[in-house]
C-alpha positions as CSV (number, residue, x, y, z in Angstrom):
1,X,33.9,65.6,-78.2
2,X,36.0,65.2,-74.7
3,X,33.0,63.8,-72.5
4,X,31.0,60.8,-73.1
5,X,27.7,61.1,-71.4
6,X,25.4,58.4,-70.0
7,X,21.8,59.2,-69.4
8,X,19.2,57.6,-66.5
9,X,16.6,58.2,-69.1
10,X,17.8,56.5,-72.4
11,X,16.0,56.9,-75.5
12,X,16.9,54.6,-78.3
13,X,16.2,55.6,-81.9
14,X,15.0,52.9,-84.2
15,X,17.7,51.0,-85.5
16,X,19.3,47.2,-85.2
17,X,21.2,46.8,-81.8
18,X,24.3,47.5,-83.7
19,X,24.0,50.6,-84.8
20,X,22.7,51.5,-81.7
21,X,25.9,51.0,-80.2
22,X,27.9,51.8,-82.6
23,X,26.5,55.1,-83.5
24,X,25.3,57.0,-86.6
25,X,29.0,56.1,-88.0
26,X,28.6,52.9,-88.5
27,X,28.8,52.8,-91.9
28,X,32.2,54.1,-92.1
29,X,34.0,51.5,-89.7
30,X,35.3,48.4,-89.7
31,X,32.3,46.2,-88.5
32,X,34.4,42.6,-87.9
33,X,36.8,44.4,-85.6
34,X,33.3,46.6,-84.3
35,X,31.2,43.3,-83.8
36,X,33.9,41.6,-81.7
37,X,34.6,44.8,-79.5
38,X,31.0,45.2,-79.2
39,X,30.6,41.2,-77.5
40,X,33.5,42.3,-75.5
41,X,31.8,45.0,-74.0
42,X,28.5,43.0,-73.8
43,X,30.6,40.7,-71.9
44,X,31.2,43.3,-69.6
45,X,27.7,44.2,-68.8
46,X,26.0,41.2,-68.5
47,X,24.1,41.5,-71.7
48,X,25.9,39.4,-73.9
49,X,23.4,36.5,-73.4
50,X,20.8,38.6,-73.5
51,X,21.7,39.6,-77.2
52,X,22.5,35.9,-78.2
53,X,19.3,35.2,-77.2
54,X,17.4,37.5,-79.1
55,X,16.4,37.1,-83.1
56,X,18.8,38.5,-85.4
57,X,21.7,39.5,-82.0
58,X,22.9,42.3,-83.0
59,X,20.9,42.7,-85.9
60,X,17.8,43.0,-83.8
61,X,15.8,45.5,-84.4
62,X,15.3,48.1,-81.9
63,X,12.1,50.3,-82.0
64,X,12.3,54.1,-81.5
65,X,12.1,54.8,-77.7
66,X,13.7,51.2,-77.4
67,X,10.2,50.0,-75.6
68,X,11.2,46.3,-76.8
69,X,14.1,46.7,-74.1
70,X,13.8,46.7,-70.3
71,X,14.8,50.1,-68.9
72,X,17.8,48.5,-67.8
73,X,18.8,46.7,-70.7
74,X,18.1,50.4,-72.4
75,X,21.1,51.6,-69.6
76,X,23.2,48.7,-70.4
77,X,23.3,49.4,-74.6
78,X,23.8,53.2,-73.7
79,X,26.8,51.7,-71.5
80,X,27.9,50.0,-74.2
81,X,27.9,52.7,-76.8
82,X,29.7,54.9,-74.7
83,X,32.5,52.1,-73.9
84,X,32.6,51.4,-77.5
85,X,32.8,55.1,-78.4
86,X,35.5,55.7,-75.5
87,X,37.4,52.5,-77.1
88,X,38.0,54.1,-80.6
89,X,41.0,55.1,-82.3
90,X,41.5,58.8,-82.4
91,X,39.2,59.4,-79.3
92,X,39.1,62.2,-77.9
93,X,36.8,61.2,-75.0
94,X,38.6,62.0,-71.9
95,X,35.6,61.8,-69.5
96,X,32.9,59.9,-69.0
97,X,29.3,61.3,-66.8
98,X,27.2,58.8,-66.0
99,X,23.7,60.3,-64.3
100,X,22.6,57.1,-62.5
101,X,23.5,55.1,-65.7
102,X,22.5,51.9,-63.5
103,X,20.0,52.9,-61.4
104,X,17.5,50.5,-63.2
105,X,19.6,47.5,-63.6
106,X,20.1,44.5,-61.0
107,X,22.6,44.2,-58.8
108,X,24.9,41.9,-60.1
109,X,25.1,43.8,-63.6
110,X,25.3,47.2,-61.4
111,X,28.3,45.3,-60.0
112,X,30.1,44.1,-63.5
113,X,29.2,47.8,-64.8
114,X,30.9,49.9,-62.0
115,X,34.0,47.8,-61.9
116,X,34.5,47.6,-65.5
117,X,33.9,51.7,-65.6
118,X,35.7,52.8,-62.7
119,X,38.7,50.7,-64.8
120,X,38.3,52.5,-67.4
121,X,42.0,55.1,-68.0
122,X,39.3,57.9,-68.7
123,X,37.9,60.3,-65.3
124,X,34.7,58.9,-64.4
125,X,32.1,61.2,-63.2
126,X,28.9,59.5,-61.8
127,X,26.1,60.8,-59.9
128,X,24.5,58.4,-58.1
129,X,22.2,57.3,-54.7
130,X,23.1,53.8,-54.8
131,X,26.1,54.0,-52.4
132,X,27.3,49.9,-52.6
133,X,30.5,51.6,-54.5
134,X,31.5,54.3,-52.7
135,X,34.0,52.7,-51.2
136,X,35.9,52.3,-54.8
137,X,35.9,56.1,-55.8
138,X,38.6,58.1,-55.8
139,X,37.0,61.4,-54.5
140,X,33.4,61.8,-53.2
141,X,31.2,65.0,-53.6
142,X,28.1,65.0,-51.4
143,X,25.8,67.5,-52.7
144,X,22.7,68.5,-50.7
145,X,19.8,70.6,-52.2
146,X,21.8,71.6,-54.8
147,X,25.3,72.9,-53.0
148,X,28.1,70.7,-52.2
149,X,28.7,69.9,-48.3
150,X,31.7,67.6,-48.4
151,X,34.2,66.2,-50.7
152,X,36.8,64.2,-49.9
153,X,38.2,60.7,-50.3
154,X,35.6,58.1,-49.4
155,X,37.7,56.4,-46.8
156,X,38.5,60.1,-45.1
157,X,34.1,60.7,-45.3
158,X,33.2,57.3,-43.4
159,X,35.7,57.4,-40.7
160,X,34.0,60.5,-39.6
161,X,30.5,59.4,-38.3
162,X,29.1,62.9,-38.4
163,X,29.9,63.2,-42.2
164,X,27.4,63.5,-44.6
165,X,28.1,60.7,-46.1
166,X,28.0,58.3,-43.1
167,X,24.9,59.3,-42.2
168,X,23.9,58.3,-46.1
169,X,25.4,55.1,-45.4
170,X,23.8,54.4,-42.4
């Protein structure tokens, strides 16, 4: 119940787009406040027009795997259900893993999703290889087969040129 967890490999179940984000709960909230919330956070992630675009928005129906979805547009709704789950009252979701939750996505939406998650009050965990952001992280760990060979802040890893991480840069 503390960590909110977004997967590289996102399965959707079959569902509309709504429930999707919203979770298995939906039924119990209040979906006018839910809707907007949820348009905010499409906003967010650059799939806003996307939805608009499609029949029914957020009634849409989503088949099970979500195969009527791009892999990254699969990322982006598991982004948005766990900003929308994070954004709840009584939430008790104080962390938020993300295992390359972007890696499938282009650019500019990898850019709109890291800076609204690394806003986010919540710790942000993500593991990741695209390195654009580094720079924006609080602490880096640099793991390598499996063990960790350096943390420290990012701006402390690049000014040493024989850091893991600079070399990773360059």
């Amino acid at each position: 119940r503390c960590v909110s967890f977004i997967p590289q490999a996102v399965f959707l179940f079959g569902s509309t787009l709504y429930e999707a984000i919203v979770g298995p709960h939906s039924k119990n909230c209040n979906h006018e406040a839910a809707e907007s919330l949820i348009w905010e956070i499409l906003t967010a992630v650059s799939l806003a027009d996307r939805v608009r675009d499609l029949p029914g928005g957020l009634l849409h129906h989503v088949v099970s795997g979500g195969t009527n979805f791009s892999m990254g547009e699969r990322q982006l709704i598991c982004v948005c259900r766990a900003l929308f789950k994070l954004q709840q009252p009584g939430s008790r979701a104080g962390i938020l893993l993300c295992d390359e939750a972007t890696a499938s996505v282009d650019t500019a939406s990898d850019a709109l999703v890291h800076q609204t998650l690394l806003a986010l009050p919540q710790t942000v965990i993500m593991i990741c290889h695209r390195l654009q952001f580094i720079r924006e992280f609080d602490t880096v760990i640099v793991m390598d087969n499996g063990r960790v060979v350096e943390h420290a802040a990012p701006a402390l890893l690049l000014s040493n040129s024989k850091s893991h991480l600079s070399r990773l840069m360059n």
